[in-house]
N, CA, C and O atoms as a GROMACS GRO file, in nm:
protein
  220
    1UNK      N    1   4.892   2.158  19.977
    1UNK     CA    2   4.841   2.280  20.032
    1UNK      C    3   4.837   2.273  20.184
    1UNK      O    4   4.871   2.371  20.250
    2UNK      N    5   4.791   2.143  20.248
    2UNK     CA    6   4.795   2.163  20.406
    2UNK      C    7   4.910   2.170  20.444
    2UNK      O    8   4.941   2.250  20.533
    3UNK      N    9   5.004   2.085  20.383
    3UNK     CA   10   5.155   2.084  20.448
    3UNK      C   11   5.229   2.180  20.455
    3UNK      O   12   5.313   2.203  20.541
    4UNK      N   13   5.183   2.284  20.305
    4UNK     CA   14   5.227   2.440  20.282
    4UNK      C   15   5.160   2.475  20.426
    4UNK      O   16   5.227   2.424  20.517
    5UNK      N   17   5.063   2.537  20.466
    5UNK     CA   18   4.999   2.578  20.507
    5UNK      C   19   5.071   2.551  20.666
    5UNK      O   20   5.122   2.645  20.727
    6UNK      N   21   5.069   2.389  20.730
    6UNK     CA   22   5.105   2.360  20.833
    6UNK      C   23   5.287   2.443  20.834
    6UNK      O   24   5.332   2.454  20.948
    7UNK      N   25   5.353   2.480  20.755
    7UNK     CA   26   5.461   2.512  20.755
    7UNK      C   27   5.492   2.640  20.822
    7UNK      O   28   5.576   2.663  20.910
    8UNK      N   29   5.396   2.730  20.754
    8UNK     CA   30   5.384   2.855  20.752
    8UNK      C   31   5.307   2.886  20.884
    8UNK      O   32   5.353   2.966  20.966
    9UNK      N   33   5.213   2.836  20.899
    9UNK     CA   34   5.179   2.827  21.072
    9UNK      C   35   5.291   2.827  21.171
    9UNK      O   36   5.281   2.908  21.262
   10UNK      N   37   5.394   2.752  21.168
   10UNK     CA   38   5.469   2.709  21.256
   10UNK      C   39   5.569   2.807  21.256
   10UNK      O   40   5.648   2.831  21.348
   11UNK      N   41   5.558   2.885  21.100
   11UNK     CA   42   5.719   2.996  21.078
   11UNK      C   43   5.648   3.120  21.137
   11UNK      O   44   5.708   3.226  21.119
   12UNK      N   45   5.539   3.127  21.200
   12UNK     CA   46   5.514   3.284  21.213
   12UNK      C   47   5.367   3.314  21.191
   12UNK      O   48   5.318   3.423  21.220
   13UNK      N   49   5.294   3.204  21.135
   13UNK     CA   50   5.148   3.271  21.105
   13UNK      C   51   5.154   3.331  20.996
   13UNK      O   52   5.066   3.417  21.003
   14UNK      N   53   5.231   3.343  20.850
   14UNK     CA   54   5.229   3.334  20.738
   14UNK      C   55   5.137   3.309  20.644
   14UNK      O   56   5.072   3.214  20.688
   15UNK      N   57   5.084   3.350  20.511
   15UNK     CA   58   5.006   3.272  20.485
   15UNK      C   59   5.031   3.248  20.322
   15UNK      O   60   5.098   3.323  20.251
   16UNK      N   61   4.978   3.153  20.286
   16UNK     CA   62   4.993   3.069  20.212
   16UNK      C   63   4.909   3.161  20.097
   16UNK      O   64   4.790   3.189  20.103
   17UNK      N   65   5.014   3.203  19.982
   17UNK     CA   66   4.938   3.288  19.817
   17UNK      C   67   4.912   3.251  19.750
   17UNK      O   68   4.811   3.181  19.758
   18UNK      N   69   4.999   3.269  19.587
   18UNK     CA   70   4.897   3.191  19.526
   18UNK      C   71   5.035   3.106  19.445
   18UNK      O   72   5.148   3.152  19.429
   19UNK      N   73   4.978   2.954  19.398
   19UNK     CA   74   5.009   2.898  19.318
   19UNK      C   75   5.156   2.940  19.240
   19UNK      O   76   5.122   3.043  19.182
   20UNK      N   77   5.274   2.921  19.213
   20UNK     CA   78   5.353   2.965  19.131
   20UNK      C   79   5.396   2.871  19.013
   20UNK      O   80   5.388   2.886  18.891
   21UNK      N   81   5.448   2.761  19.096
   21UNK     CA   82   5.511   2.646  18.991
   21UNK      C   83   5.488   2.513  19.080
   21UNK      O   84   5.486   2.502  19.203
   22UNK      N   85   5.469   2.402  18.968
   22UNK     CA   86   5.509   2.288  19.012
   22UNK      C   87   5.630   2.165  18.902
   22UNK      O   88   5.677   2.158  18.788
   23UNK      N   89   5.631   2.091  19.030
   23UNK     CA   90   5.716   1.993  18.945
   23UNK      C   91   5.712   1.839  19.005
   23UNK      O   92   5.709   1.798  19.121
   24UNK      N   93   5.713   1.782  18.897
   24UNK     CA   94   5.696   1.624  18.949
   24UNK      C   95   5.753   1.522  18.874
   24UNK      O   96   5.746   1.534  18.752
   25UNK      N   97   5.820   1.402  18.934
   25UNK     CA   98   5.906   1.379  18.899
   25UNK      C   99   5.936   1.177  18.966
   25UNK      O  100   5.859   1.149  19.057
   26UNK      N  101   6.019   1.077  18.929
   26UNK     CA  102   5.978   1.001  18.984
   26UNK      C  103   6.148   0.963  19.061
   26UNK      O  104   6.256   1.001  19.017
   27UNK      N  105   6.126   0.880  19.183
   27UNK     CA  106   6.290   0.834  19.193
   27UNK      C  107   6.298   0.708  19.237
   27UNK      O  108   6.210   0.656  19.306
   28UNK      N  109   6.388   0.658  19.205
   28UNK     CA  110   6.382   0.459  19.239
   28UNK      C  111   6.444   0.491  19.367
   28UNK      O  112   6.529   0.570  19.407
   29UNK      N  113   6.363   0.394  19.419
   29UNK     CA  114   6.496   0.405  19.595
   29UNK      C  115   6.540   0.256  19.606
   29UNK      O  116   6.446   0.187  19.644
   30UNK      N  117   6.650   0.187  19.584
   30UNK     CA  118   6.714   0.079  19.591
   30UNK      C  119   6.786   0.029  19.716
   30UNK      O  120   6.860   0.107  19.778
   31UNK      N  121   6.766  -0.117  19.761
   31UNK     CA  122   6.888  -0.151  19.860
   31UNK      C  123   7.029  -0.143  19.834
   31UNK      O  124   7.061  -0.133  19.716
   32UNK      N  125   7.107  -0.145  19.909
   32UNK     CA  126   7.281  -0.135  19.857
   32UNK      C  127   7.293  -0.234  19.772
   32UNK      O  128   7.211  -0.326  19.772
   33UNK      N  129   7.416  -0.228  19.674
   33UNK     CA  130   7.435  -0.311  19.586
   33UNK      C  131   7.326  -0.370  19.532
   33UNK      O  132   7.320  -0.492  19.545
   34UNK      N  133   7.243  -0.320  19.478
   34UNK     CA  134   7.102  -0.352  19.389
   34UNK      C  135   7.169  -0.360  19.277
   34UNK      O  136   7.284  -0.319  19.256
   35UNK      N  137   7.061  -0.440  19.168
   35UNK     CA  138   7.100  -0.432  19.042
   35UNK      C  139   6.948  -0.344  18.942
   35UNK      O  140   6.945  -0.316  18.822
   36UNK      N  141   6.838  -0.322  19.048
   36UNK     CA  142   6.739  -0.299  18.959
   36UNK      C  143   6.755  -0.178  18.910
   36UNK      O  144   6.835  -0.094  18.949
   37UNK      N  145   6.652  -0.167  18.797
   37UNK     CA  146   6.606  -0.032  18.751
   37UNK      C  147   6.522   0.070  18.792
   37UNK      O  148   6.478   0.083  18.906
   38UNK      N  149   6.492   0.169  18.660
   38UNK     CA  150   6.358   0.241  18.731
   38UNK      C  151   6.251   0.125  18.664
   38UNK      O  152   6.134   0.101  18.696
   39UNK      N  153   6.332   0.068  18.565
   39UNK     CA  154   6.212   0.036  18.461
   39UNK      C  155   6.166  -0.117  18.550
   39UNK      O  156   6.084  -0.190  18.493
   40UNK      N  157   6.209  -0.153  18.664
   40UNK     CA  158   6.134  -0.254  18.736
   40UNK      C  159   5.987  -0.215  18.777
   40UNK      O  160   5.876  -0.265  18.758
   41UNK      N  161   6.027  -0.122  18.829
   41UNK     CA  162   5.887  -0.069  18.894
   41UNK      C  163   5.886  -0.077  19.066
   41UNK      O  164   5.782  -0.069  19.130
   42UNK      N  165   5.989  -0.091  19.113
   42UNK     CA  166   5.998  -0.130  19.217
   42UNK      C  167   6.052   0.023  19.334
   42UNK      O  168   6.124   0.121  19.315
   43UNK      N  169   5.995  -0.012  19.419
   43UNK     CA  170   6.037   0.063  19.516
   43UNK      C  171   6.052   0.242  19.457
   43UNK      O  172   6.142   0.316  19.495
   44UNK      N  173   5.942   0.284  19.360
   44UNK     CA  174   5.949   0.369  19.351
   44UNK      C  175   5.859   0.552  19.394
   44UNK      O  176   5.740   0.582  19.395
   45UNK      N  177   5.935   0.602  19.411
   45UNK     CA  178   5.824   0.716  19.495
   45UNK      C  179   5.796   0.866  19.392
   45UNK      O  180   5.872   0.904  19.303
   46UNK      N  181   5.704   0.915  19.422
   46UNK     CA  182   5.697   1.008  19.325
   46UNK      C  183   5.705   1.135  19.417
   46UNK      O  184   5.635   1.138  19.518
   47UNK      N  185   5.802   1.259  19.382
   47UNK     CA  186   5.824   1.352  19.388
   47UNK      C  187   5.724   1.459  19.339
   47UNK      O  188   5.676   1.447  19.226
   48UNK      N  189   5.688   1.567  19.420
   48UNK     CA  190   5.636   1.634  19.357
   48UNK      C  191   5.689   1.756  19.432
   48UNK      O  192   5.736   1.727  19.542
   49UNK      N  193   5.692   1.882  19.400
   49UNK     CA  194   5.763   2.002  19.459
   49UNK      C  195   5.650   2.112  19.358
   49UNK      O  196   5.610   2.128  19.243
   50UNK      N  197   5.637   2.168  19.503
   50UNK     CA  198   5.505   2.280  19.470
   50UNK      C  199   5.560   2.436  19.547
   50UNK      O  200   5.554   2.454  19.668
   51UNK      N  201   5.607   2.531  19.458
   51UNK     CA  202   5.589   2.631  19.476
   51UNK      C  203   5.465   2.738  19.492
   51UNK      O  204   5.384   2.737  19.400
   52UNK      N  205   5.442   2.838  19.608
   52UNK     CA  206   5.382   2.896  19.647
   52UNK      C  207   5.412   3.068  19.680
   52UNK      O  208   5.520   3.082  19.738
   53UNK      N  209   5.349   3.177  19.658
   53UNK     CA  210   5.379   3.272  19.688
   53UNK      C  211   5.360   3.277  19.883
   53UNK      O  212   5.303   3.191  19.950
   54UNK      N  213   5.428   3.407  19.934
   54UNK     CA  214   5.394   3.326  20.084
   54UNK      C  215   5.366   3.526  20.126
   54UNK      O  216   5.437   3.619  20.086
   55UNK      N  217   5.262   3.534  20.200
   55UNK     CA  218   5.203   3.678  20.223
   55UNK      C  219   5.196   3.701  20.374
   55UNK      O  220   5.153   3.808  20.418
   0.00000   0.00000   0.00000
């Protein structure tokens, strides 16, 4: 919500509505020529993507 928020500040003074969708999700981030998995557990970050109405 702040980062929404800090966005929309910066595009115009926008403001931030309501809630629409979310989604979340996980992704391995590996060095070159790695051999690991997701299923290591390693080096992994979680995604999340949040839709917003914008007024």
């Amino acid at each position: 919500m702040i980062r929404a928020d800090e966005i929309l500040a910066a595009a115009g003074d926008a403001e931030r509505g309501d809630l629409v969708a979310t989604q979340m999700g996980v992704i391995n981030i590996n060095p070159a020529n790695s051999t690991a998995t997701s299923w290591d557990g390693q080096n992994d970050m979680t995604i999340v993507h949040v839709v917003y109405e914008v007024e």
